[in-house]
Residue, then its C-alpha position, 0 to 999 in steps of 0.5 A: x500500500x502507497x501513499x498519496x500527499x492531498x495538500x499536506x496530509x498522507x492518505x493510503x493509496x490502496x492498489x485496486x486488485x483484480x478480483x474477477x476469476x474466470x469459470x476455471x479459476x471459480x472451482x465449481x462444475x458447470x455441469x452441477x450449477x446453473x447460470x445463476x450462480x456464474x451471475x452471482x458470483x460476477x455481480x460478487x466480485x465487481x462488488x467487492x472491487x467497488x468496496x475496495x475502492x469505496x474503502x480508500x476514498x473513506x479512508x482519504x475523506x477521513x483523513x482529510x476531515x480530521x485535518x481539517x478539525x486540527x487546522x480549525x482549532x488550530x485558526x480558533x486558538x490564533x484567533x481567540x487566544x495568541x492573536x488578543x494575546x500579542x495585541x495586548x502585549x503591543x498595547x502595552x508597549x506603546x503605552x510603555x514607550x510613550x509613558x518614557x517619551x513623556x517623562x524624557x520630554x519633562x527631563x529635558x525641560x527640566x534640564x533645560x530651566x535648571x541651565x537658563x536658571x544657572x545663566 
């Protein structure tokens, strides 16, 4: 069994095998059962065939699904927790700087009356 990459995400690739066996290779006498049972048989192995196939794109579907679940709390936790988050702590910072920028302003006419003051 391979695998396929869909978008990031590794999905089994299942191979299709060949069911369908030819009269020879069923084992019963044509002799002792009736066309029923070749129809049958026939309608058995294309159904089985279509479930191996149905069984990969279930497995490829869920696969994907789950991903998308992960990628999903993935987006909420970045929107409603690290994003407010980083903006609160940017918030915070600006009003930092600007809180220094005012107090080195004051400090500078400060200094400034204390020389015009000693001139």
């Amino acid at each position: 069994m391979e695998s396929q990459n869909i978008m990031g995400v590794k999905v089994p690739e299942i191979e299709s095998i060949e069911v369908r066996r030819g009269l020879i290779e069923r084992e019963y006498g044509l002799s002792n059962s009736s066309s029923r049972v070749d129809s049958t048989a026939d309608k058995y192995e294309e159904l089985l065939e279509k479930i191996v196939d149905a069984a990969e794109t279930q497995t490829k579907i869920i696969r994907l699904l789950n991903e998308i679940e992960k990628t999903k709390r993935r987006v909420n936790a970045l929107e409603h927790k690290i994003i407010p988050e980083m903006e609160a702590g940017l918030d915070k910072v600006s009003q930092m700087l600007e809180e220094r920028e005012r107090e080195e302003t004051f400090r500078m006419k400060k200094i400034k009356e204390m020389q015009e003051e000693e001139a």
